[in-house]
N, C-alpha and C positions, 0 to 999 in steps of 0.2 A: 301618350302612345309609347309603348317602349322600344328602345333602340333595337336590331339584330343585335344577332351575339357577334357578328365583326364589327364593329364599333367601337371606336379608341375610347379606352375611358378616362375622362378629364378629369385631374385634381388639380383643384384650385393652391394657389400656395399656403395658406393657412390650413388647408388639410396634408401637404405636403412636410410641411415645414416642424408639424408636432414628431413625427418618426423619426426622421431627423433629428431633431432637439435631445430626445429620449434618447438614443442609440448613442449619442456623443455626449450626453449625462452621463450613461451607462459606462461608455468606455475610459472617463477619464475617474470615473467612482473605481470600476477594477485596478487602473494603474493607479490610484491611492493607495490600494489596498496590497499592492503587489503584486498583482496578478503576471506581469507582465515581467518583471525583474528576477531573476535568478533567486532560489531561494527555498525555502521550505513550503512557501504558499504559492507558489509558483505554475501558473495554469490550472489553480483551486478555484473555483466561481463559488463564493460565499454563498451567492443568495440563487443558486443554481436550486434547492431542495425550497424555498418558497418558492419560486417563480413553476417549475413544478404542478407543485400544489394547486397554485393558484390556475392555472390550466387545464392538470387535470381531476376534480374535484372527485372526492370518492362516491 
């Protein structure tokens, strides 16, 4: 039976816990990279034109 549309919707922590994971991959892959550090590369997101792509497919 499906829920109304006001109905909290429940994530479990292993579905919680992968975006998370990802996001704080993500963020310490850019300050590797410089992102974050004053500089030539500086607020450049490398992988900004794949991720992109991979979104939105031609």
């Amino acid at each position: 039976m499906p829920q109304p549309a006001s109905a909290p919707v429940v994530v479990s922590s292993v579905e919680g816990s992968f975006p998370w994971a990802e996001s704080f991959f993500y963020r310490k892959l850019l300050a590797a990279l410089g992102y974050f550090s004053p500089g030539a590369w500086q607020g450049i997101d490398r992988f900004s034109v794949t991720g992109y792509r991979r979104w939105h497919p031609r």
